[in-house]
C-alpha distance (Angstrom), angle and dihedral (degrees) to the residues before:
residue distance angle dihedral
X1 . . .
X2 3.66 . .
X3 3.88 126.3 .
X4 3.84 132.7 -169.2
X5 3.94 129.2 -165.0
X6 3.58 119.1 151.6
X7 3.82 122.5 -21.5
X8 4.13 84.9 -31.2
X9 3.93 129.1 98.7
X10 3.82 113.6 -169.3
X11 3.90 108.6 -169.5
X12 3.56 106.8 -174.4
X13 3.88 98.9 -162.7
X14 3.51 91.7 59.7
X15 3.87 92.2 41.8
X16 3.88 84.7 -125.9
X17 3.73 139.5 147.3
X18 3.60 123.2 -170.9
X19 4.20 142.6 -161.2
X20 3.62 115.4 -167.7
X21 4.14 93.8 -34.7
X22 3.87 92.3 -42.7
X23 4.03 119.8 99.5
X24 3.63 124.4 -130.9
X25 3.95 115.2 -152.6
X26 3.47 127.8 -123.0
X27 3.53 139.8 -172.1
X28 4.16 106.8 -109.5
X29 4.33 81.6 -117.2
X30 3.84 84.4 60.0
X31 3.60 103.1 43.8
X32 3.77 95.5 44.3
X33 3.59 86.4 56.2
X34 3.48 109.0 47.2
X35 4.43 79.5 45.6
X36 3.87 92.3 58.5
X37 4.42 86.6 40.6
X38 3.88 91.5 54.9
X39 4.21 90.9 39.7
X40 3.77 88.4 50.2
X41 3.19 104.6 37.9
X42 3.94 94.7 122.3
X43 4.00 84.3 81.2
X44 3.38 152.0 26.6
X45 4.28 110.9 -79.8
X46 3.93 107.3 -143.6
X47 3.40 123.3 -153.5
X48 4.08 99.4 -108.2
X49 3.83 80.4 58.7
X50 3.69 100.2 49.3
X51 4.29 83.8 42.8
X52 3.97 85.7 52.4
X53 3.48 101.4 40.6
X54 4.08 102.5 35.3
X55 3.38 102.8 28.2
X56 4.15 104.8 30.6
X57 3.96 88.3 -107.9
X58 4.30 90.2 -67.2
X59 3.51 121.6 137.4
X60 3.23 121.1 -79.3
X61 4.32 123.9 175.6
X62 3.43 118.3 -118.4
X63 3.71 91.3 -112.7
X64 3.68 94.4 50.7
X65 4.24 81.1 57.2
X66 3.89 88.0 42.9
X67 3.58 88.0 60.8
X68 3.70 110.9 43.8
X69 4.08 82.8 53.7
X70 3.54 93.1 53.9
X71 4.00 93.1 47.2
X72 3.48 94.6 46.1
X73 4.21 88.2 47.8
X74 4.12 84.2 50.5
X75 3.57 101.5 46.7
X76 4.17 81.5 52.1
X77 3.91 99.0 52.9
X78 3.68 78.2 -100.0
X79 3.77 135.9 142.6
X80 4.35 141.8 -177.6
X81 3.67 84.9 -125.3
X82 4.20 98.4 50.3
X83 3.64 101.7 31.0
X84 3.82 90.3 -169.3
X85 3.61 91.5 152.4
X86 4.02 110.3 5.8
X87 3.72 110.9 48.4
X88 3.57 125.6 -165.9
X89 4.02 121.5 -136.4
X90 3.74 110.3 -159.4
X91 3.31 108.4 -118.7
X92 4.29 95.6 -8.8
X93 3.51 98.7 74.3
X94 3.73 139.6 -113.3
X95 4.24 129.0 -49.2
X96 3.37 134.0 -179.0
X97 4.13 112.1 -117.7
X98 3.59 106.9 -176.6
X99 3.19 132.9 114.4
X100 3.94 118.5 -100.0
X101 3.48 144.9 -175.1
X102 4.07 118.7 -150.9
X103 3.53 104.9 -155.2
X104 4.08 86.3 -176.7
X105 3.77 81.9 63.7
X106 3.63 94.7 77.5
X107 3.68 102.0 48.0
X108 3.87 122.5 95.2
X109 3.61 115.1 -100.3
X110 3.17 123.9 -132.1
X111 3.90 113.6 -92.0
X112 3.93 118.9 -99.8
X113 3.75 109.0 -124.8
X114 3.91 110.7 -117.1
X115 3.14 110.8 -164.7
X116 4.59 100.2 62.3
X117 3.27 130.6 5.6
X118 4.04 119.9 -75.1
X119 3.91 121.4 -135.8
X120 4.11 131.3 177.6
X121 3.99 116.7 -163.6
X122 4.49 103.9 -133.1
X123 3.81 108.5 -151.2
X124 3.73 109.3 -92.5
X125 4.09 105.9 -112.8
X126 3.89 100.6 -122.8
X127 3.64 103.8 -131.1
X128 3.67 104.0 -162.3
X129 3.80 127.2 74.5
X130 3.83 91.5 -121.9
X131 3.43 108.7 100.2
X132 3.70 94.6 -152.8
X133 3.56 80.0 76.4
X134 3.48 87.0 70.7
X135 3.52 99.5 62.1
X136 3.71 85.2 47.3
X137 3.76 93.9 55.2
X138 3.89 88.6 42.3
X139 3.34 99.6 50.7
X140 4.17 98.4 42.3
X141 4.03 84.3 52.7
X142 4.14 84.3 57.2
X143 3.21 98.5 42.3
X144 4.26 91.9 49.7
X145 4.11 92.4 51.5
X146 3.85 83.7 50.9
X147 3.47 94.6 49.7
X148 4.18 91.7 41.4
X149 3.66 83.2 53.4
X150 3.43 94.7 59.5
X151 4.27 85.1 63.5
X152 3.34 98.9 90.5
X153 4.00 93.1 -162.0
X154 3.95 84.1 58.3
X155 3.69 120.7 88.8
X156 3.93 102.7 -163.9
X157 3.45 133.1 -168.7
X158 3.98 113.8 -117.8
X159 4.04 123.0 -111.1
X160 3.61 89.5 -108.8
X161 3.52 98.2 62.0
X162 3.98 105.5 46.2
X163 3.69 91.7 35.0
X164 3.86 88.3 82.9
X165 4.04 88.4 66.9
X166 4.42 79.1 72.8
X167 3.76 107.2 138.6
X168 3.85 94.4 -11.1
X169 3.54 123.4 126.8
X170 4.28 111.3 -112.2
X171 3.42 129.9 -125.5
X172 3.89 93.9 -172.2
X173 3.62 92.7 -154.7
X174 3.53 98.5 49.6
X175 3.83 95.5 49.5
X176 3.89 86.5 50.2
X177 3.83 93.3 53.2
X178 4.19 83.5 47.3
X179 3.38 105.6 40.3
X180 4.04 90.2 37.1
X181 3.69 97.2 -137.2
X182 4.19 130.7 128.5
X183 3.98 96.8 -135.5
X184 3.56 138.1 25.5
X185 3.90 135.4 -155.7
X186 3.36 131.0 -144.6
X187 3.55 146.4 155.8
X188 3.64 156.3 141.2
X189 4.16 144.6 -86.8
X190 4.03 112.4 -146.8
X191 4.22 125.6 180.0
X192 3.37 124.4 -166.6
X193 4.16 113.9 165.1
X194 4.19 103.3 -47.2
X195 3.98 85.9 -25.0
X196 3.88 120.7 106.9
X197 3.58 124.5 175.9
X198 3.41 131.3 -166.7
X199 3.79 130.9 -160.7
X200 3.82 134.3 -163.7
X201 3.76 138.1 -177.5
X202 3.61 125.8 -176.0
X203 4.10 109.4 -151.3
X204 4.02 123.4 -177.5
X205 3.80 105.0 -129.2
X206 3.68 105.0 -149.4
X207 3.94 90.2 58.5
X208 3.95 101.3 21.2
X209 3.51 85.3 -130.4
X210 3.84 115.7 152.2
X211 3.59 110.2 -133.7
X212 3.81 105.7 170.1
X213 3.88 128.2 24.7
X214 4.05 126.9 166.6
X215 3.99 142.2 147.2
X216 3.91 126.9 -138.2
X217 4.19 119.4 -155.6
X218 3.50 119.1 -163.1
X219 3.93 135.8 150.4
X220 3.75 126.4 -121.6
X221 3.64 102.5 -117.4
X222 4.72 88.4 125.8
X223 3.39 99.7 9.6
X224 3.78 91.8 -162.5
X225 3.97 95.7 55.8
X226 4.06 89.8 52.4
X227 4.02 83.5 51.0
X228 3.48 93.1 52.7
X229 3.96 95.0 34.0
X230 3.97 85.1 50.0
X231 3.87 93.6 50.4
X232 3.61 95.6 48.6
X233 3.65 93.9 48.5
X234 4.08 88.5 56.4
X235 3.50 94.2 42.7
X236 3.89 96.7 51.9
X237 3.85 87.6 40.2
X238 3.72 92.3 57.6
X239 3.59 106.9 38.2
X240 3.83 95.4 71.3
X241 3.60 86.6 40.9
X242 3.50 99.2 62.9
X243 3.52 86.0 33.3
X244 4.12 88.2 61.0
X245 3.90 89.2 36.2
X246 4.08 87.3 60.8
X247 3.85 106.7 46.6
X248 4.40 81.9 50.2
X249 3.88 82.0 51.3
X250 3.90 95.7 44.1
X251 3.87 90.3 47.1
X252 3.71 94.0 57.7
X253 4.34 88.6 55.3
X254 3.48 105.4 104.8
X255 4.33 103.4 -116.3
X256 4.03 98.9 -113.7
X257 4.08 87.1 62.7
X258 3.80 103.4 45.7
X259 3.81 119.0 113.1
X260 3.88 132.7 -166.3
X261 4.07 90.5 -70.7
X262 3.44 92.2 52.3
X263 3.77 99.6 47.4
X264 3.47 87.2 52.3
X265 3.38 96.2 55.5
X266 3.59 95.7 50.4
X267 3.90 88.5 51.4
X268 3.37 88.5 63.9
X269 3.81 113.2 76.6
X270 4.01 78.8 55.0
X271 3.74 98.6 49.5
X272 3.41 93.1 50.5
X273 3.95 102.4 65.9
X274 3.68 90.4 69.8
X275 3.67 95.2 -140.1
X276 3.47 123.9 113.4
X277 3.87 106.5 -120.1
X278 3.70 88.0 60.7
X279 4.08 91.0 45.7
X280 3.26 86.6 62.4
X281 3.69 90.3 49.5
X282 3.99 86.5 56.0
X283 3.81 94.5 45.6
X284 3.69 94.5 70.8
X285 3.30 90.4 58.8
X286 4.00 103.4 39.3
X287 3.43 91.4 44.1
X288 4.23 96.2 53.5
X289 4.39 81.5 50.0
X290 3.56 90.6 57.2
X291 3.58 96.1 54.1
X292 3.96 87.6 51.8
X293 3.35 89.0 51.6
X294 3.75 126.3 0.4
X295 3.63 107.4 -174.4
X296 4.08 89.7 69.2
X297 3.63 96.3 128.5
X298 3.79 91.0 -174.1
X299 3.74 91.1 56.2
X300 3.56 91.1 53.6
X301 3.61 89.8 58.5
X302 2.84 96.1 62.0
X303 3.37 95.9 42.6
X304 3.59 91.1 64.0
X305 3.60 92.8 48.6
X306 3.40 99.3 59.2
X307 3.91 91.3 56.5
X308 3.63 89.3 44.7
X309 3.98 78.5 61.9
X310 3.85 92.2 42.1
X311 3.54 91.9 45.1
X312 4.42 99.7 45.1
X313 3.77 97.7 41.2
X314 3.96 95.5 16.8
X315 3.52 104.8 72.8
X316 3.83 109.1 -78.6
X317 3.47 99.8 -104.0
X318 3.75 119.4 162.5
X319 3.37 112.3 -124.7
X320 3.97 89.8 51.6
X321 4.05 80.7 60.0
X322 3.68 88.5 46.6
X323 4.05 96.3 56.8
X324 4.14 90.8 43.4
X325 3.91 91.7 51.3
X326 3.85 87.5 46.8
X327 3.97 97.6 44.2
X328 3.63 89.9 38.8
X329 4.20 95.6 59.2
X330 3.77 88.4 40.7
X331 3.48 87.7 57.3
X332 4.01 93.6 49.3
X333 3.74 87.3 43.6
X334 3.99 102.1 54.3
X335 3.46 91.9 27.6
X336 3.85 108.7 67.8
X337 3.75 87.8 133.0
X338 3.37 102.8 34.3
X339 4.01 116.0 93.8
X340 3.61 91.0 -161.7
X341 3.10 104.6 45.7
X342 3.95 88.9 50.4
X343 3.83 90.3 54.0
X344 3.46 96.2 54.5
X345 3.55 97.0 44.2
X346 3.90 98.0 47.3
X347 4.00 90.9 40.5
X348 4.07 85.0 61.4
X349 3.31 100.5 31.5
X350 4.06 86.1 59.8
X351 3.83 89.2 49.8
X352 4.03 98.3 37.3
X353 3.71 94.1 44.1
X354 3.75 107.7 9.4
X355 4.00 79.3 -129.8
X356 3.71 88.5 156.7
X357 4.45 93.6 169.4
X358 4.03 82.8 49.8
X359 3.99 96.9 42.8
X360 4.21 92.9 35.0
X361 3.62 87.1 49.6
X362 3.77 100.5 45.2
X363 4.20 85.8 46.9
X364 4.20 92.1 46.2
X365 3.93 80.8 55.7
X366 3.63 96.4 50.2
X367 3.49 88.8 49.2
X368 3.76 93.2 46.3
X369 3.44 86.6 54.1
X370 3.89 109.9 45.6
X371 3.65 107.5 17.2
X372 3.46 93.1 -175.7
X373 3.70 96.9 61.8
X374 3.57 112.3 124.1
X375 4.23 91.7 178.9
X376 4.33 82.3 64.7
X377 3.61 97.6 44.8
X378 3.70 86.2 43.7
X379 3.81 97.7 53.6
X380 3.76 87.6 31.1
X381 3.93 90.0 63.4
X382 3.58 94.9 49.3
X383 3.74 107.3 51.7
X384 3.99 81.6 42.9
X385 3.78 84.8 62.8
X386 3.19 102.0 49.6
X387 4.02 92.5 47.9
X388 3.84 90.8 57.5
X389 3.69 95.3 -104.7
X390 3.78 94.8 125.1
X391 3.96 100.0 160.2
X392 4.04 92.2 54.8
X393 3.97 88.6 45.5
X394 3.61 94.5 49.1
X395 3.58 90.0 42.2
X396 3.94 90.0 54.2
X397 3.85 98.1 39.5
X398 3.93 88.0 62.9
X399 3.86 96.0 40.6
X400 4.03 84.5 56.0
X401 3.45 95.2 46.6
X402 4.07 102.5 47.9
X403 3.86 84.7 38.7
X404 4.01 87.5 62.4
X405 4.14 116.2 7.5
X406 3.82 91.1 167.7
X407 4.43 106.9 35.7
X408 4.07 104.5 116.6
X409 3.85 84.7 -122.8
X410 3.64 93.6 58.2
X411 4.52 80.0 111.1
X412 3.93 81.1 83.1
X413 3.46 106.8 61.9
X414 4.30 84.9 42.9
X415 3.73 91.9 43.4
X416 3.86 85.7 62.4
X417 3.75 95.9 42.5
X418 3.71 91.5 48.9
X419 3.99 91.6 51.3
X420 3.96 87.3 44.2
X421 3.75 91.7 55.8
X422 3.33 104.5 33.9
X423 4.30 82.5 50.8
X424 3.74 90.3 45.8
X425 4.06 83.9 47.3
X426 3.87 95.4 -120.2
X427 3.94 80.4 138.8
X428 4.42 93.1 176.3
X429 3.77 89.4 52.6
X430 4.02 89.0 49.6
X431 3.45 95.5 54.9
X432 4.18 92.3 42.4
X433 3.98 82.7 50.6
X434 4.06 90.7 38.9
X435 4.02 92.2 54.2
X436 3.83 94.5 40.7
X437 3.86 89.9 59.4
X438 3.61 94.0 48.5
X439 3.90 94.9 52.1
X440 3.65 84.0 49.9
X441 3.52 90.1 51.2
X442 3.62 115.6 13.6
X443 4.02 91.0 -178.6
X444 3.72 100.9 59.3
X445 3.87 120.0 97.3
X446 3.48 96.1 -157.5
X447 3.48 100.7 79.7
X448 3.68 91.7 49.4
X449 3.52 100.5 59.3
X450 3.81 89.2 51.0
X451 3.74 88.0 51.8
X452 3.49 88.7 55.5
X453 3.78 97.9 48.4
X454 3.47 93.8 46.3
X455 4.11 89.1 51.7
X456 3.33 86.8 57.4
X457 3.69 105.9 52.1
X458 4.09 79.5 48.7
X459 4.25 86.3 55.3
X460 3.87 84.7 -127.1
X461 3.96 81.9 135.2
X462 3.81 94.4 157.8
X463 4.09 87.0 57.8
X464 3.65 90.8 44.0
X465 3.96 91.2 53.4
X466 4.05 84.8 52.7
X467 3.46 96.2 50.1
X468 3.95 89.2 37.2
X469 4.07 84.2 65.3
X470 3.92 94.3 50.0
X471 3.75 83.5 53.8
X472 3.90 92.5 64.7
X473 3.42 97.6 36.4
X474 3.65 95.5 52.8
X475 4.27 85.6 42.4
X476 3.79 109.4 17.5
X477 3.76 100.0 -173.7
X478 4.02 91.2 48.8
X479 3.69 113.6 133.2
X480 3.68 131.5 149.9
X481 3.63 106.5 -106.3
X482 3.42 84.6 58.4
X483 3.62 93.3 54.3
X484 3.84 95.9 46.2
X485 4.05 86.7 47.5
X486 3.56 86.9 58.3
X487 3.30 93.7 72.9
X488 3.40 104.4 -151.2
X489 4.09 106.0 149.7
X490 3.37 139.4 11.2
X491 4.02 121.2 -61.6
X492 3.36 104.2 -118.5
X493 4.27 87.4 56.5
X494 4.13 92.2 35.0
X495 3.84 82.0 52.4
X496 3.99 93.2 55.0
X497 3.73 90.6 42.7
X498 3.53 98.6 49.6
X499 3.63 95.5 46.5
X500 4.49 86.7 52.2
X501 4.08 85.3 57.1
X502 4.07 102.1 37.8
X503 4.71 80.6 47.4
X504 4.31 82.3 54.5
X505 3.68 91.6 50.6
X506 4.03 98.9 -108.9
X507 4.15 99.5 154.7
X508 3.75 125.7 -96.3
């Protein structure tokens, strides 16, 4: 960006400031300062924001402050005393009052993508004064755009392009009008001793609005497995945040301008419930983004998910079986890149078909692809349960659940740790599991009926019964014939589990 006022060009790209063709230096302090004065000069700058922004929120002595101001007023033709261009607020703070002309103003920006949700990476400031902390920072920032990349509903911005925000001072609204991306992530790289701690915040450019913030400890014992612990922590963190952050966006589009992205966005408050009323719900929607474009493979994971719903706790009719099995391939098929979509698609193919090569293969893939997907782990864990391969599941379920603590389908990865334990007859951790999926989602009867299962292998009958009501009130027509037609795991463990509910008085 380039700014003239006076006799003086500023271009911040090439970190330069210019008088009448010739270039007066400045220390990097200076520069970024008088950079974030000129790109905020619409208010008064405090001085927590020029310690945040300038000087990574360290301490820094009033004098030091004192005397960056006073360079930057010098190098301008400025002074404390005239104040013809930096003007002092007692008490407020400092603001730059000259006028400017932002030649970056009149240059196209680069077009926002429409159809998902747009995201650059900033370098994360290092912190520390050891440099290897540098290489730290660096290379966590890498590794996150890799793993964002991975999100195939994400359009991010490559390394290349946000790395030249290094060591500048943001203006988060500027960089989202340059970079032409939605959100932006940045953070920071602290050492103390053998501790490092990293910081992230997720902000939403148009609005400045910060709409994810958290901190990660962790000691420097393998420096490489805290990296890639770190990394997968903020990926999984922020991929149901954005995910959140768009379906509030998509619900504020008035209904005559939404197009297949944001109909699927709005299906999915609905599709996430698991229960059928609200699959239903999400079908409208899924179904009308389809038509606008049909190969969305995502969409027709969905899809088929919702029928799997319709169909399991639904009534078990066949046709509802027949439109999950076909939604759930076409999802597989067009979405060979798509996590998601491969999620989905294995998760019902594996109750639809119990196709287990087909459905372990599709969710190997997804996890292949997106590491960091806490939906594939999730679904992963609980059609390993069901198979008998209780160490994998358990293994999964916990992956899904430290990868993201606080996504609102977190109930999948502890639906599949409460069938692997209450399978593996572990019946205290089934219930733990059981209870944490139903706080996660309160609407789901799955988790209630493993509750009550696992109650009753503890002979805490009169809990059981309790939980044995939720069960039907949550799914009225539940009984379990219907559960044992569903088919869902092997006989020998559907016989165990059926015989837990029918002892808590669920009906035949």
């Amino acid at each position: 960006m380039q700014f003239h006022f006076g006799d003086h060009l500023l271009d911040d790209a090439r970190r330069e400031l210019r008088r009448n063709g010739e270039q007066i230096a400045l220390e990097p302090q200076v520069f970024d300062l008088l950079v974030y004065l000129i790109r905020n000069r619409d208010r008064i700058v405090t001085k927590d924001d020029l310690l945040a922004s300038i000087w990574g929120g360290r301490i820094v002595s009033e004098s030091t402050l004192t005397s960056r101001i006073n360079s930057a007023r010098k190098a301008i033709g400025d002074s404390g005393g005239a104040q013809r261009l930096i003007r002092t607020s007692a008490r407020k703070g400092i603001r730059f009052v000259g006028d400017v002309t932002d030649y970056s103003a009149t240059e196209p920006s680069p077009p926002m993508p429409i159809d998902r949700p747009s995201i650059a990476v900033l370098p994360f400031a290092n912190l520390s004064d050891d440099r290897e902390q540098e290489y730290f920072a660096e290379g966590m920032v890498e590794e996150i755009i890799t793993g964002l990349s991975r999100i195939k509903w994400l359009f991010v911005i490559s390394r290349n392009s946000s790395s030249v925000y290094r060591g500048k001072p943001i203006d988060v609204k500027a960089v989202g009008r340059e970079l032409g991306v939605r959100y932006l992530l940045e953070g920071s790289v602290r050492r103390s001793g053998d501790h490092v701690r990293v910081t992230g915040q997720l902000i939403e450019t148009e609005t400045a609005a910060q709409v994810w913030a958290d901190r990660y400890d962790g000691t420097l014992d393998d420096i490489f497995t805290l990296q890639d612990e770190m990394t997968m922590s903020v990926i999984g963190a922020v991929e149901p945040t954005l995910r959140n952050a768009e379906i509030e966006r998509a619900r504020r589009k008035r209904p005559d301008s939404l197009g297949a992205y944001d109909l699927f966005l709005r299906a999915l408050p609905f599709a996430g419930t698991a229960m059928p009323e609200n699959a239903d719900k999400a079908l409208q929607f899924l179904e009308e983004a389809i038509q606008l474009e049909p190969d969305y493979a995502v969409a027709h994971g969905f899809i088929a998910w919702c029928h799997e719903q319709r169909y399991l706790r639904g009534g078990l009719h066949a046709s509802t079986r027949d439109a999950a099995r076909a939604h759930a391939h076409a999802a597989i098929t067009a979405g060979s890149d798509d996590a998601m979509a491969l999620a989905m698609g294995g998760f019902v193919v594996a109750v639809m078909e119990r196709d287990y090569i087909t459905a372990l293969d599709a969710l190997d893939r997804a996890i292949t692809l997106s590491p960091s997907s806490a939906l594939a782990f999730g679904f992963s864990s609980i059609v390993r349960a069901w198979m008998g391969d209780i160490s994998t599941a358990i293994e999964h379920a916990r992956i899904g659940i430290r990868l993201s603590p606080f996504d609102s389908l977190i109930y999948l990865p502890y639906v599949g740790l409460a069938y692997a334990q209450f399978f593996a007859g572990s019946w205290d951790e089934a219930a733990n599991a059981a209870r944490k999926a139903s706080q996660s989602n309160p609407l789901f009867s799955v988790p209630c009926y493993l509750l009550t299962a696992a109650l009753i292998r503890l002979d805490r009958t009169s809990e059981a019964r309790s939980s044995s009501k939720r069960v039907l009130e949550l799914q009225p027509g539940f009984t379990v014939s219907g559960l044992v037609a569903g088919n869902i795991t092997t006989p020998d463990r559907m016989i165990i589990l059926a015989d837990a509910l029918r002892r808590a008085g669920l009906p035949e």
